[in-house]
C-alpha positions as CSV (number, residue, x, y, z in Angstrom):
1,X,-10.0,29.3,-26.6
2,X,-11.4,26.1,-28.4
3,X,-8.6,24.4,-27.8
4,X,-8.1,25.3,-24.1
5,X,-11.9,24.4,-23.7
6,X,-11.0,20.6,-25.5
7,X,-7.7,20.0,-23.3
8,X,-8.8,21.2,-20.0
9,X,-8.9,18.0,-18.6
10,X,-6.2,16.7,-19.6
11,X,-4.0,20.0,-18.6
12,X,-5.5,20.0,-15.5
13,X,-4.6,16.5,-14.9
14,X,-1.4,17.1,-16.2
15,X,-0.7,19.3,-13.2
16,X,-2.0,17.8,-10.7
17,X,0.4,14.9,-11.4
18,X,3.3,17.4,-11.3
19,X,2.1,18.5,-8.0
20,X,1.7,15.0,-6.9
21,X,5.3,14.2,-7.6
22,X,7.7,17.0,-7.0
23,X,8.1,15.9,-3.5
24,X,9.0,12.5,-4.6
25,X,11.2,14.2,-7.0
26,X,12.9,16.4,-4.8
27,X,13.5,13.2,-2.4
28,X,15.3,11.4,-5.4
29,X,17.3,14.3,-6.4
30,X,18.2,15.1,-2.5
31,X,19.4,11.1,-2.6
32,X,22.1,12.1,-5.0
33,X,23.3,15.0,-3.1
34,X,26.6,15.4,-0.9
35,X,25.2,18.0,2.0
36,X,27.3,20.8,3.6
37,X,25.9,20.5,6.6
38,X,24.0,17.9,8.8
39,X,20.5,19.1,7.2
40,X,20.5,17.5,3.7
41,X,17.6,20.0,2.5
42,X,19.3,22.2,-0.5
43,X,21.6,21.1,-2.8
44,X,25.3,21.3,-2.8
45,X,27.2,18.8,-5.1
46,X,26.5,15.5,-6.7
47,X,27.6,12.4,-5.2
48,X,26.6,8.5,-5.4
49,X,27.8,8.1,-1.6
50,X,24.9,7.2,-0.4
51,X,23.6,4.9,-2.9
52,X,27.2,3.0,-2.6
53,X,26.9,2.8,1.2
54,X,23.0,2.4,1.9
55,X,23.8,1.1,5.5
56,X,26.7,3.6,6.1
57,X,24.7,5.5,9.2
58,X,23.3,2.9,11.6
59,X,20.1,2.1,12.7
60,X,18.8,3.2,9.0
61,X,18.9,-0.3,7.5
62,X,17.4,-2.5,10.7
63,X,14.7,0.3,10.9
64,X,14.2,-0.9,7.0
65,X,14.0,-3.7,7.1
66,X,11.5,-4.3,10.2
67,X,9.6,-2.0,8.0
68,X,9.9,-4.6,5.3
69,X,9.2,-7.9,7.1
70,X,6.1,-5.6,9.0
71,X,5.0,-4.8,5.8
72,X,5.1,-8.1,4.2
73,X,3.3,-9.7,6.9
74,X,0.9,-7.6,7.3
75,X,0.0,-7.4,3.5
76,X,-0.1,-11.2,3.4
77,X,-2.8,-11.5,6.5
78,X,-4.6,-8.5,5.7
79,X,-5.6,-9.3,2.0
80,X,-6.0,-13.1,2.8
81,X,-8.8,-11.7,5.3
82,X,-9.6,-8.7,3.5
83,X,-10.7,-10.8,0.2
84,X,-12.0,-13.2,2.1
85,X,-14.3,-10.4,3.9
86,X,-15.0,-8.6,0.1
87,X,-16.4,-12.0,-1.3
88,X,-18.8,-12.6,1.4
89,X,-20.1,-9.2,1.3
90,X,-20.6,-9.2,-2.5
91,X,-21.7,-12.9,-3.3
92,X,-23.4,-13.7,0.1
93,X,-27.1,-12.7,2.0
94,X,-26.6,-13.0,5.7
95,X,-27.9,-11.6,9.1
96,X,-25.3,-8.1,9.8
97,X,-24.4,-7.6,6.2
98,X,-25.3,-4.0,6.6
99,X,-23.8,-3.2,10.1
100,X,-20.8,-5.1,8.7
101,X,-20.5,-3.2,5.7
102,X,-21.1,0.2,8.1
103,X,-18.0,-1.8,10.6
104,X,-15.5,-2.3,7.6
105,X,-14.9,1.7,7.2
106,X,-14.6,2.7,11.0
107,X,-10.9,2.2,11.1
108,X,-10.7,3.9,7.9
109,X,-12.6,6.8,8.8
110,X,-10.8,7.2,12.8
111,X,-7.9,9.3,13.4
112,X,-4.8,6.8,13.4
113,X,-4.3,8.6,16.6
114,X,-7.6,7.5,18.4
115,X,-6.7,4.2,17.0
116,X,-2.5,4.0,18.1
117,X,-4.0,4.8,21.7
118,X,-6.6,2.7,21.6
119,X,-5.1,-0.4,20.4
120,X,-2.2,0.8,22.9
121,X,-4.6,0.5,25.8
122,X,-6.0,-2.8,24.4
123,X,-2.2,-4.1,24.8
124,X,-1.6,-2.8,27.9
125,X,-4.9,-4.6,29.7
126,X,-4.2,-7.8,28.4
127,X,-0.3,-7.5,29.1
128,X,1.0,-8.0,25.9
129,X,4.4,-6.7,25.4
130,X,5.1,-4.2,22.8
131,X,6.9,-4.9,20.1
132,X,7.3,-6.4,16.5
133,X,3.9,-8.4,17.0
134,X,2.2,-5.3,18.4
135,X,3.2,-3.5,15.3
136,X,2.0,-6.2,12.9
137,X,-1.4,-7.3,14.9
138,X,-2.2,-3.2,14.4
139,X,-1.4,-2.6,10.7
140,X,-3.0,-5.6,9.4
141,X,-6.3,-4.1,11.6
142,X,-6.4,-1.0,9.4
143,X,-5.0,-2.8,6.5
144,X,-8.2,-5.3,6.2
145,X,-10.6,-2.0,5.7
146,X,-8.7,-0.7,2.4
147,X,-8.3,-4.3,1.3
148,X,-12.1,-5.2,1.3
149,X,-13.2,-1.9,0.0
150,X,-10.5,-2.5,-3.2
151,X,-11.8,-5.7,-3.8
152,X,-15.1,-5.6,-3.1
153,X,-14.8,-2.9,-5.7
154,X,-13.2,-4.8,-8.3
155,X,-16.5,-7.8,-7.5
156,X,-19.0,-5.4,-8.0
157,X,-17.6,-4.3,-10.9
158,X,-17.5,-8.1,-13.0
159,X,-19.8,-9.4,-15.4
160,X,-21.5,-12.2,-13.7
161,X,-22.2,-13.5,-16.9
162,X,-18.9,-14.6,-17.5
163,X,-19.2,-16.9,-14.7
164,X,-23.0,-18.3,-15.4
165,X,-21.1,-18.8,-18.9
166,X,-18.6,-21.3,-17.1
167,X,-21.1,-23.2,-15.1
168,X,-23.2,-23.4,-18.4
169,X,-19.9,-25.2,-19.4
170,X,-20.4,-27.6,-17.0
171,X,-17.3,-25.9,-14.8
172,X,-18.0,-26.7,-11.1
173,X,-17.8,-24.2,-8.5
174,X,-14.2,-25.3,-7.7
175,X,-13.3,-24.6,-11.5
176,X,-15.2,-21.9,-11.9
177,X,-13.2,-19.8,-9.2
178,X,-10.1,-20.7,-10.7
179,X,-10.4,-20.2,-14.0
180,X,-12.8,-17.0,-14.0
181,X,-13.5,-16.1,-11.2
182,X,-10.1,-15.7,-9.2
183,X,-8.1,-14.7,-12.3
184,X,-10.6,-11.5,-12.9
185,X,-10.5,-10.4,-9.2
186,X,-6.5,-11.1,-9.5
187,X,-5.4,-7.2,-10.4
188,X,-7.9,-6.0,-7.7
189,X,-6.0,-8.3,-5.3
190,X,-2.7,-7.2,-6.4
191,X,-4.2,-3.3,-6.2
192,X,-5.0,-3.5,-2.8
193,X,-2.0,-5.9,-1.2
194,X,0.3,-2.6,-2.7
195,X,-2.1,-0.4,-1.5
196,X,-1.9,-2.3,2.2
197,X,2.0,-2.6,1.9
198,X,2.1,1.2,1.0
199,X,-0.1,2.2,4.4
200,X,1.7,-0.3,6.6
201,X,5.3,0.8,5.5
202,X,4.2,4.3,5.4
203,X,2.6,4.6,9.0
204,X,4.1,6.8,12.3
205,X,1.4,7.1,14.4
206,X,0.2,3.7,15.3
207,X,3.5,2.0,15.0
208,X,4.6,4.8,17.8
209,X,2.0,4.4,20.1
210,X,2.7,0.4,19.3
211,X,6.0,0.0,18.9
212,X,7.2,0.1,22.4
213,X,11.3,0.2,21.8
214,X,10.9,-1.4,18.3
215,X,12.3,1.0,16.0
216,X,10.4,1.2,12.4
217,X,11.6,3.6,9.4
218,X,9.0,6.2,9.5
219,X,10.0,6.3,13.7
220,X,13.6,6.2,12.5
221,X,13.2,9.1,10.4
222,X,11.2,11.3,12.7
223,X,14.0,10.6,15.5
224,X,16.9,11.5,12.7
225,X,14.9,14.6,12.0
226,X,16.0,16.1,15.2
227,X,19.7,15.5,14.3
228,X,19.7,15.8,10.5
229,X,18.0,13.3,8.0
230,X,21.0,11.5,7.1
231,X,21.1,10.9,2.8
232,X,20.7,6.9,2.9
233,X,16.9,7.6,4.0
234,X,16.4,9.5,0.5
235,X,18.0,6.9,-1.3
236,X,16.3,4.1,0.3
237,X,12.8,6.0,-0.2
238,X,13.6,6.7,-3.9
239,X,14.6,2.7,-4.3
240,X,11.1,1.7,-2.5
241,X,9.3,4.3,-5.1
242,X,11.2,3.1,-7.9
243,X,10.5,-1.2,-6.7
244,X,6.6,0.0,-6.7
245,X,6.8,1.6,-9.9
246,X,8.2,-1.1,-11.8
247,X,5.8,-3.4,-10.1
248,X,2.4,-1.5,-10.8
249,X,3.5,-0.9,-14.5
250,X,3.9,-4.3,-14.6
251,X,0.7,-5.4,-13.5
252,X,-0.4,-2.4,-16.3
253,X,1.5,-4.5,-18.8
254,X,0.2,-8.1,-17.9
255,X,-3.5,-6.6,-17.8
256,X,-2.6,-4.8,-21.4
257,X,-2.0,-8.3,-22.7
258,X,-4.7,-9.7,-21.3
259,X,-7.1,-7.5,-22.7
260,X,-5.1,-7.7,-26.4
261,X,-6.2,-11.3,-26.3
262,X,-9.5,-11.3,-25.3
263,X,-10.2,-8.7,-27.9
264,X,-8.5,-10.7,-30.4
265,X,-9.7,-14.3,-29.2
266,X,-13.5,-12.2,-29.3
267,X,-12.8,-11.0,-32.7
């Protein structure tokens, strides 16, 4: 019983990560599967098809990649603004920093589905065809909320007197951002563009009310589900999982060796 009482944590953390990923687990197993039917859903017999003919059903790959180039676009506009919006709540004093503060979680705490028609109406009155820019113009909107809220995050958390320590220096502002400053808020950034790429490649609902006849992956897949997922979309999900992974582990790694040599440059 000692021991149970010592590990609980860390066994219940233990299975909450197994929870966490047996869906994604399944998905990658299901990518390697030949179906017997149309439903690719239990497992029959192994087979790389898929993987060697990723664009072998249409319609899978276009939905991917305007997923992609959404995605990217969005992520690129939505932390520029977002960190923009995160460092002028934490550094500066100004008229409507509290109602702004209050307005930054709205769109994170409305249903996606008051916001798809809302942003659909918005559209319609100013007669703005839907489409690609429809699509991107509403993800980076909810995007910017998650973004400033990471990064403010990451600001608040910083020892200001790293940056007094710089201007002691005689560092000027300019040099003072980008050599303290910018590179200590860096993984923050980096946290919370994946985190807006994630939710903009990820979303249904406002890309459906948005989308008009512009097909995304998330609308392709609900339309495929009426027909039979098709194996491609488990492959191409388990590649987009495994790109993240190596990508967050990496910024893990880089962060590692940052630390290694501040601890050994402090000792």
């Amino acid at each position: 019983m000692g021991w149970l009482r010592r590990n609980l944590i860390g066994i219940v953390a233990v299975l909450v990560l197994i929870y966490l990923f047996i869906p994604i687990a399944v998905v990658a197993i299901l990518s390697f599967n030949d179906p017997a039917g149309k439903f690719n859903v239990a497992w029959n017999q192994f087979s790389l098809e898929a993987w060697q003919n990723l664009c072998g059903v249409p319609g899978v790959c276009s939905s991917f990649a305007t997923s992609i180039q959404i995605g990217i676009l969005a992520t690129i506009v939505g932390t520029v603004l977002g960190t923009m919006i995160a460092f002028a709540l934490v550094r500066y004093r100004f008229r409507g920093r509290s109602t702004t503060n209050l307005l930054i979680f709205l769109p994170m705490a409305t249903p996606e589905v008051v916001l798809g028609s809302s942003l659909l109406a918005l559209f319609l009155n100013l007669a703005f065809p839907l489409g690609f820019w429809t699509v991107v113009i509403a993800h980076i909107m909810f995007i910017i909320s998650f973004v400033v809220v990471t990064v403010k995050a990451r600001l608040q958390g910083m020892d200001p007197r790293l940056e007094e320590a710089a201007r002691d220096l005689y560092a000027g502002p300019t040099a003072t951002f980008r050599y303290v400053t910018f590179p200590l808020v860096l993984p923050g950034i980096l946290g919370a563009a994946l985190l807006g790429f994630s939710l903009s490649f990820d979303d249904y609902i406002i890309s459906a009310f948005n989308a008009g006849t512009l097909v995304t992956f998330p609308i392709y897949i609900w339309g495929a589900a009426q027909r039979g997922i098709p194996v491609q979309v488990n492959a191409l999900a388990t590649l987009v999982f495994a790109i993240t992974l190596v990508l967050v582990l990496s910024i893990q790694f880089v962060n590692y060796r940052r630390r290694r040599k501040l601890e050994k440059a402090g000792a």
